[in-house]
C-alpha positions as CSV (number, residue, x, y, z in Angstrom):
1,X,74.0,166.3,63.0
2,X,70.0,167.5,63.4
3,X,69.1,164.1,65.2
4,X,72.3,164.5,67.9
5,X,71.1,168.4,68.9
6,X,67.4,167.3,68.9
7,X,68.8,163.9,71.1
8,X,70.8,165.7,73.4
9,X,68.3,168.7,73.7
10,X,65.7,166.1,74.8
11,X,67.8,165.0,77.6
12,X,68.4,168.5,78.6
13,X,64.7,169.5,79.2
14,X,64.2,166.3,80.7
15,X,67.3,166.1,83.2
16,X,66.1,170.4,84.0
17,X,62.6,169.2,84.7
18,X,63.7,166.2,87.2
19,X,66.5,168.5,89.0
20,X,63.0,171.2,89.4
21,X,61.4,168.4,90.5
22,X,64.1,167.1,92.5
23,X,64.2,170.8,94.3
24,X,60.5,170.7,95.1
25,X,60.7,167.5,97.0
26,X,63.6,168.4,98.9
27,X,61.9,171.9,99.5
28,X,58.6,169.9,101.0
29,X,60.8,167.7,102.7
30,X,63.0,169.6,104.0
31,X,60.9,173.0,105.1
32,X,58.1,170.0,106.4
33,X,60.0,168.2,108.6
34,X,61.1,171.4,109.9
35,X,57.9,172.5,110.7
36,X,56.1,169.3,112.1
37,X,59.4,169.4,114.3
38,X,58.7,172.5,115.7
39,X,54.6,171.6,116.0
40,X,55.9,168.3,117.9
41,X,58.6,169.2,119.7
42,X,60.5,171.8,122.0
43,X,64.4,172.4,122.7
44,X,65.4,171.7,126.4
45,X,68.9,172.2,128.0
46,X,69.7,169.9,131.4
47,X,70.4,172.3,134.0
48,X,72.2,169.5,136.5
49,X,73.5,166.5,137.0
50,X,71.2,164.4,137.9
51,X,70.4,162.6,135.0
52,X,73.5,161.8,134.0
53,X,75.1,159.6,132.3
54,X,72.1,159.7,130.0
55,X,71.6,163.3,129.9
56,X,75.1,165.3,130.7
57,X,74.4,169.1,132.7
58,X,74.2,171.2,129.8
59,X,73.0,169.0,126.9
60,X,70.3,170.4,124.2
61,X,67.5,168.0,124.2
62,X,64.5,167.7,121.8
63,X,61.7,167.0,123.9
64,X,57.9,165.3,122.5
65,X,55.0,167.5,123.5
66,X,52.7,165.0,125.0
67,X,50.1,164.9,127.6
68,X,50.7,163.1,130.8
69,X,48.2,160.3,129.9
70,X,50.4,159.3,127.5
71,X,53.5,158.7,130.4
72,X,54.6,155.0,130.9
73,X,57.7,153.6,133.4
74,X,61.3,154.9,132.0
75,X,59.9,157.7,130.2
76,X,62.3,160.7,130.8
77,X,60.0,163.5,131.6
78,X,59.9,167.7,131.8
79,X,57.6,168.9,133.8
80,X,56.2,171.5,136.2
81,X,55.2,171.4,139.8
82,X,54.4,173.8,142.2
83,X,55.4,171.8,145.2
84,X,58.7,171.1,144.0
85,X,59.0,174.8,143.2
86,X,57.4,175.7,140.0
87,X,60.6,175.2,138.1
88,X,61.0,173.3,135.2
89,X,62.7,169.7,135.9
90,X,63.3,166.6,134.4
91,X,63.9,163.3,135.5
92,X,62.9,159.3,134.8
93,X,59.6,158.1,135.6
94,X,60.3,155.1,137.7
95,X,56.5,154.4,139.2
96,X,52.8,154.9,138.1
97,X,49.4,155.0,139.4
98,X,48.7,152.1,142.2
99,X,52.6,151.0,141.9
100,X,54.3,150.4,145.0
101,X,58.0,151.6,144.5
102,X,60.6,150.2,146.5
103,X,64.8,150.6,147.5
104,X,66.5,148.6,148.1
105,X,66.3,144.7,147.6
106,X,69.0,142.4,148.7
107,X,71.2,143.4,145.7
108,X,70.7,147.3,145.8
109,X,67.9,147.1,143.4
110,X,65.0,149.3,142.8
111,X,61.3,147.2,142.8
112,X,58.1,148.0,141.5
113,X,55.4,146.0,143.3
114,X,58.1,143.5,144.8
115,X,59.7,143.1,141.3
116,X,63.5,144.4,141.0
117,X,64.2,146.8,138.3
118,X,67.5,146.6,136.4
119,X,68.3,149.8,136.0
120,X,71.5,150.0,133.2
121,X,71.2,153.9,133.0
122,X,72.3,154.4,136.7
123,X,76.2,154.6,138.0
124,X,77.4,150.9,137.9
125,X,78.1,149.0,141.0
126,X,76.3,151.6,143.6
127,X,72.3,150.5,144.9
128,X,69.6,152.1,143.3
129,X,69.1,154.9,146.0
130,X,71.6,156.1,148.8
131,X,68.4,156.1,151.3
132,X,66.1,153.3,152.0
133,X,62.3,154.3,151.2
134,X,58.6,153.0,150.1
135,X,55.9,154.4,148.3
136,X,52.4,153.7,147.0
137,X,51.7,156.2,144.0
138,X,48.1,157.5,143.9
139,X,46.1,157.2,141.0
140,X,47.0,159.6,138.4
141,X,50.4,160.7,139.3
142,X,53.9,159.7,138.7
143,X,57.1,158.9,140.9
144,X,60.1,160.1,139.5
145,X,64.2,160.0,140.4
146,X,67.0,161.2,138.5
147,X,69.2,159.0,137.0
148,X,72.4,160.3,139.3
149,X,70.8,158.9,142.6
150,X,73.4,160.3,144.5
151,X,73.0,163.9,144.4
152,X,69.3,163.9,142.5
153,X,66.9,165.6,144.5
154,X,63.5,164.2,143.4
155,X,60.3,161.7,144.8
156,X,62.6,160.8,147.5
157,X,63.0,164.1,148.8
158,X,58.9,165.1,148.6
159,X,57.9,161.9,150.9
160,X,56.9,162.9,154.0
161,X,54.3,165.1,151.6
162,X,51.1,164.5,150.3
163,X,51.2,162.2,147.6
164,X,54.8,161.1,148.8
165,X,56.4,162.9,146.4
166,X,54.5,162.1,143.8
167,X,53.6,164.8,141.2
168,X,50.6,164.7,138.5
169,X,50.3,162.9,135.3
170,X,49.4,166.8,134.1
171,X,52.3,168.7,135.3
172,X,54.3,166.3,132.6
173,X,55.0,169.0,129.4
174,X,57.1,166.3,127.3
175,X,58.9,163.4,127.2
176,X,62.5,163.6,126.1
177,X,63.6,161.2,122.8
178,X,66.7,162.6,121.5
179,X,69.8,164.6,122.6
180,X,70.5,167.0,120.0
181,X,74.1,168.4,121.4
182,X,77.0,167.6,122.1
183,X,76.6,164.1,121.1
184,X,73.2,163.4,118.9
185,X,71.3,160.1,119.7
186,X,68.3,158.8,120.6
187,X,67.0,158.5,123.9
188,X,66.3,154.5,124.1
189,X,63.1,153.4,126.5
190,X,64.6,151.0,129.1
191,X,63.9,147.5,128.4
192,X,63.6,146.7,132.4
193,X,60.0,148.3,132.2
194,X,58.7,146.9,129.1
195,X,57.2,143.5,131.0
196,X,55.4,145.7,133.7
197,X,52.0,146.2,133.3
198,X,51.1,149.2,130.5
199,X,54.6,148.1,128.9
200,X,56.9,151.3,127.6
201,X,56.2,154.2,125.4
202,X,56.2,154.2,121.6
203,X,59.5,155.7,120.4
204,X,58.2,159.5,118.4
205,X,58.8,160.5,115.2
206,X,61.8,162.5,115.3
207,X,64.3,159.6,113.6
208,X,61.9,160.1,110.6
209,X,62.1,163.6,111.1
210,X,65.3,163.6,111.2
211,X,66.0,161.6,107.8
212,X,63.3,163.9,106.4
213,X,65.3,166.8,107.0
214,X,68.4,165.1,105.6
215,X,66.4,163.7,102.5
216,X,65.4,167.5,101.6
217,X,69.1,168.7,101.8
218,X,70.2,166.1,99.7
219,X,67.6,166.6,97.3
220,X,68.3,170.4,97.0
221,X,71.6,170.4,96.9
222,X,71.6,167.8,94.2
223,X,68.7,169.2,91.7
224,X,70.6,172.7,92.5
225,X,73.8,171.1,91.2
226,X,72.3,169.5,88.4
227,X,72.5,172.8,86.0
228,X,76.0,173.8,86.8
229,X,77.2,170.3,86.4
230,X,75.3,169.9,82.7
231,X,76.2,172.8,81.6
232,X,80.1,172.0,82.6
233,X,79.6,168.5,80.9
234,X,78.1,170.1,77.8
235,X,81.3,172.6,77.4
236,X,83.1,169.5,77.8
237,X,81.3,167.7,74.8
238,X,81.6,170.5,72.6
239,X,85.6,171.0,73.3
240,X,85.7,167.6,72.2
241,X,83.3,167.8,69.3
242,X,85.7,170.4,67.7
243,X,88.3,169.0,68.5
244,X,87.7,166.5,66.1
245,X,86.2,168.5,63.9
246,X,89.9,170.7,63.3
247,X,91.8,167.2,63.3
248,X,88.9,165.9,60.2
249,X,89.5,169.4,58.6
C-alpha cells in the first residue's frame, strides 16, 4: 500500500512540475511572439480597390516595417508621398532603379527592360495597363501600379512629373506579407520577378510568428488543464480502489 501512494505521489509532483513548466513556455511563447509582432509589424486596412484580387477594399493586413533599401520587384508596398498627396497608399512595386518599365507588348504584357512580366495577380484575360506608357526609373526610387489596372491610380497617372511617377525608395514604411482578415494567408512574392536582376524579397517572419503564438496557446491551455484533469483521474482511481475494497470486505 506505502510503495503505491509514494509511486503515484511521485508522478504527481512530476506531472505538476511539467504542466508549470509547460505554462512557462507557452507564456514566453505566446506573450513573445506577441510582442516581436508588434516591434515588426503594423496593422493596415486597404482603403480601395485597386489591389484587388490580392488585397480586397477593406482587408486588415499585417504589414513588415522595413526600410526602402530593402524593396525588390513584386513587393507590395505602404508608403507616403507628398506628390501623390501625403496619404498613405499601397500598391505592387513593378520597377526599380535604372529599370525601364514598359505596356504593352504584343500579348498585353507588362516588360521590364524589354522582358515581359507575367503577371498572375492581375484580372485574367485584360493587358497589363488600359493606357500605353514608358518609363526609365531613376536611381533610388520605385515604380509602382495597383494590381486592379483598370481603375488604379498610381505611376501611370504621375508621368508627365518629375521622376515619371516614380516615388522614393524612403517614402516605403512596409511591405505587406499577410492578410490577417477576412481570409488569413500569406502574401506570396511573385515568381515572374524572381530571374530579374536583385531577384525577390525574403518572405518575414510572421508564419513563425504566427505558429509561435499558436504553440503558446496550446501549451497553456494544456499545462492549465493538466491539474483539473489529474485530480478528476485521481477521484476516478480512488472510486475504484474502494470499490474493490467493499466487494474484498
Amino acid at each position: 500500500m506505502s510503495g503505491t501512494i509514494r509511486t503515484e505521489g511521485g508522478r504527481g509532483r512530476l506531472g505538476s512540475v511539467l504542466s508549470g513548466l509547460a505554462v512557462a513556455v507557452g507564456c514566453v511563447l505566446f506573450l513573445g511572439g506577441f510582442a516581436w509582432g508588434a516591434v515588426l509589424y503594423q496593422p493596415y486596412s486597404v482603403p480601395t480597390d485597386s489591389m484587388t484580387p490580392a488585397l480586397a477594399v477593406g482587408s486588415k493586413v499585417l504589414a513588415e516595417r522595413i526600410d526602402g533599401d530593402e524593396v525588390r520587384r513584386g513587393d507590395i508596398v505602404i508608403f507616403e508621398d507628398p506628390l501623390w498627396g501625403g496619404s498613405t497608399m499601397v500598391k505592387r512595386v513593378v520597377g526599380v532603379g535604372g529599370d525601364t518599365v514598359a505596356c504593352c507588348d504584343k500579348d498585353g504584357r507588362l516588360t521590364i527592360d524589354g522582358k515581359a512580366v507575367v503577371e498572375p495577380y492581375t484580372r485574367a484575360g485584360a493587358p497589363a495597363s488600359g493606357q500605353e506608357f514608358s518609363a526609365t526609373v531613376p536611381e533610388g526610387k520605385l515604380f509602382l501600379l495597383g494590381d486592379e489596372r483598370h481603375t488604379s491610380l498610381d505611376s501611370r497617372t504621375h508621368l508627365e512629373e518629375a521622376g515619371q511617377g516614380s516615388v522614393p525608395r524612403s517614402a516605403v514604411t512596409a511591405r505587406v506579407d499577410a492578410v490577417a482578415w477576412p481570409d488569413a494567408q500569406i502574401v506570396e512574392r511573385p515568381a515572374a520577378f524572381a530571374a530579374l536582376p536583385g531577384g525577390v524579397s525574403v518572405p518575414g517572419p510572421v508564419e513563425p510568428l504566427f505558429y509561435a503564438i499558436l504553440g503558446g496557446c496550446v501549451l497553456i491551455l494544456g499545462g492549465a488543464a493538466y491539474g483539473p484533469l489529474a485530480r478528476l483521474a485521481g477521484r476516478r482511481r480512488g472510486a475504484r480502489a474502494n470499490g474493490r475494497e467493499t466487494v474484498d470486505a
